[in-house]
C-alpha positions in Angstrom: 0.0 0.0 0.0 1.9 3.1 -1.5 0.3 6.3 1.2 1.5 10.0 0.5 1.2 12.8 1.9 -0.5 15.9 1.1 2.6 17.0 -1.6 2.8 13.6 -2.6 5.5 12.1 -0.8 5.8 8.5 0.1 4.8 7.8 4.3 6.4 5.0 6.0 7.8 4.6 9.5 11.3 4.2 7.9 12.7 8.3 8.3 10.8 8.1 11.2 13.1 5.5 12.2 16.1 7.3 11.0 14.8 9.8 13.3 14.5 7.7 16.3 17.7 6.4 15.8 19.0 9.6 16.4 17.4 10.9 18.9 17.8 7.7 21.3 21.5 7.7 20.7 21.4 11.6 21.9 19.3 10.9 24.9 21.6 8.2 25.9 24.3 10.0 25.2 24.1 12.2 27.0 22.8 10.2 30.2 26.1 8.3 29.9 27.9 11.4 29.8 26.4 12.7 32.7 26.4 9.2 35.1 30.1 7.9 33.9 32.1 11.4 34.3 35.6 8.7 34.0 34.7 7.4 31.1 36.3 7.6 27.5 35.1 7.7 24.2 35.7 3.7 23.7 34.0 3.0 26.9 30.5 5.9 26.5 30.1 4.3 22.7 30.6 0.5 24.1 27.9 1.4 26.9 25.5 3.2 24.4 26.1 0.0 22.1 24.8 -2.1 24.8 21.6 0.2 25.5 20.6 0.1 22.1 21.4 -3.1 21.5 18.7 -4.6 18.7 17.8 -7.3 20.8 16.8 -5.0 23.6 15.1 -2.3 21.2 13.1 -5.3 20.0 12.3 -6.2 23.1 10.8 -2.8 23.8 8.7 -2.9 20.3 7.1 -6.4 21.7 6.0 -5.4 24.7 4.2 -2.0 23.1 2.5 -4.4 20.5 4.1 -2.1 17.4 3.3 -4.7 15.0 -0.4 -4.9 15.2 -0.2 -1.3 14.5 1.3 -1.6 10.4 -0.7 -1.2 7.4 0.6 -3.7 5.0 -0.1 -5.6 2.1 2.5 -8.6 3.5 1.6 -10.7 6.8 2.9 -9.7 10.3 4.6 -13.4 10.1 6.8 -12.4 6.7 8.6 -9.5 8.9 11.6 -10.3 10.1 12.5 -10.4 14.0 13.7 -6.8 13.9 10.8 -4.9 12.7 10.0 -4.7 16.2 12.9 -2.3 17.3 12.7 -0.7 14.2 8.6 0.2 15.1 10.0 1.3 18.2 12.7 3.5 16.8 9.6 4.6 14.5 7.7 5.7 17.3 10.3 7.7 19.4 10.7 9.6 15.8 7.1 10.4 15.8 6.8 11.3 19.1 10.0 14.0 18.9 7.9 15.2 15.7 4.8 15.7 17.9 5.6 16.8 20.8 9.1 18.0 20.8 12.8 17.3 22.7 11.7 17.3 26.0 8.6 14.9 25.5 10.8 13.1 23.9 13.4 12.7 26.4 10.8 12.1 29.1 9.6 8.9 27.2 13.2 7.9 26.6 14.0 7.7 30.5 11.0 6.0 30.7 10.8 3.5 28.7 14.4 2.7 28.4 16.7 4.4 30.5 15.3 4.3 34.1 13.5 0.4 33.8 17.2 -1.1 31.7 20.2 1.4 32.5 21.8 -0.3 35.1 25.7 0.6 34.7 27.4 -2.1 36.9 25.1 -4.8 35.0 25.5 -3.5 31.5 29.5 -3.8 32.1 29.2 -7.2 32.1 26.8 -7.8 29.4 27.7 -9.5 26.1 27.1 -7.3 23.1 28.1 -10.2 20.6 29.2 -13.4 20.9 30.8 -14.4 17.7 33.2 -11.2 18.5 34.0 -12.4 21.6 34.7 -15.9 20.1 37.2 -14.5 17.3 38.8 -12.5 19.8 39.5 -15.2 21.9 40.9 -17.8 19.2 43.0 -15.4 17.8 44.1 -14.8 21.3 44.4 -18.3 21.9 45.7 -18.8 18.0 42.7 -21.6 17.2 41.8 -21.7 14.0 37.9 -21.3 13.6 35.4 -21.6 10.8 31.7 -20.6 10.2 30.3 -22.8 7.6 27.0 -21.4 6.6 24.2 -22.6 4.5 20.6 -21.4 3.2 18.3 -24.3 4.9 16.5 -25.9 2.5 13.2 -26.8 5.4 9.3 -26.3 5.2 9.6 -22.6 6.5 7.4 -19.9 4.5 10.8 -17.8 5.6 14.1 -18.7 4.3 16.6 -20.0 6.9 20.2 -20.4 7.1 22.5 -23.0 9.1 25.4 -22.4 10.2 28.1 -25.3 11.4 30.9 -23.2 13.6 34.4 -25.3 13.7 37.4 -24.4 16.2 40.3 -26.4 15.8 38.4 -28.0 12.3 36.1 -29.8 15.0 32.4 -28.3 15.0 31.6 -27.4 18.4 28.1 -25.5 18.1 25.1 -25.8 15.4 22.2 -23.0 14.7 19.6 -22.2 12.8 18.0 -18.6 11.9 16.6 -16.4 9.6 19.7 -14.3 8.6 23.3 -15.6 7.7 24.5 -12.5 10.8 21.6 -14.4 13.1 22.6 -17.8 12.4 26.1 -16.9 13.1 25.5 -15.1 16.4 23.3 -17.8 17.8 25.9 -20.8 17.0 28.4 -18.4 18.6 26.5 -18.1 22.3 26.3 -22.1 22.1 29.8 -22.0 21.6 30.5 -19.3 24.5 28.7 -21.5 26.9 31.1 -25.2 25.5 34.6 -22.7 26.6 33.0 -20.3 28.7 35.4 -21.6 31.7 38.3 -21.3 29.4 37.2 -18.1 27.9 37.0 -16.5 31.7 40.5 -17.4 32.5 
């Protein structure tokens, strides 16, 4: 379904996300900035990473029930998992279009910053896997392989499998709708087979 506006421009939540985007990353930002006065660069960008992680803005778009709000021609079940955060950035764009910075803000801290920003936990938290795995086998010098394949199964969705090797012996499998997916997931499985070594 192709909706314009009144000088005949195409509307879809896409700038809106753009928008979003940005103005999280500002909020954020400038939260960190604030609450961390020691940290660096490296460290503020890692911790903003974390906050806007896609997993966690997806998260958010779930429990607001963004999805049932699209007009589409294609079925709810044919989007992939990230539409979700992306409806959320949507919305936070929208809402900084409506009612300005400081609404905005206000619904930032709520939503996201006050329930989720917690410093000493996000510190620890893993922001990807498979980095954490390459890191550690070039540390290590292992030699590790992701063998990836387009799954050939019943789904309506395409899927990929991945096979992830360390030493040429295949330690972790996965399945998921992306090649990036399938790769993070059979990384985690992996985490958790050396985690002991890993934390050494």
């Amino acid at each position: 379904m192709n909706i314009k506006d009144g000088e005949g421009n195409a509307i879809n939540y896409e700038r809106l996300e753009f928008l979003g985007d940005a103005m999280l990353g500002a909020v954020i930002a400038s939260h960190l900035y604030v609450e961390v006065p020691s940290g660096d660069e490296g460290y503020l960008t890692k911790m903003r990473s974390k906050i806007v992680s896609r997993e966690h803005l997806n998260e958010l778009g779930k429990d607001l029930n963004l999805i049932n709000l699209i007009e589409s021609k294609i079925a709810s079940s044919q989007f992939g998992d990230n539409i979700h955060g992306n409806l959320f950035e949507a919305l936070v764009g929208a809402i900084f279009l409506d009612k300005g910075f400081k609404y905005c803000e206000k619904f930032i801290y709520k939503r996201v910053i006050i329930p989720y920003v917690d410093i000493a936990q996000l510190e620890g938290k893993v922001i990807s896997y498979k980095s954490l795995l390459i890191e550690w086998c070039q540390k290590e010098k292992k030699t590790f392989n992701y063998h990836v394949y387009e799954d050939t199964g019943n789904d309506e969705v395409r899927h990929f499998s991945v096979k992830l090797s360390v030493d040429n012996k295949v330690v972790s499998k996965a399945r998921a709708t992306s090649k990036k997916k399938a790769e993070e997931k059979a990384s985690k499985r992996a985490f958790f087979v050396f985690q002991n070594k890993m934390s050494r």
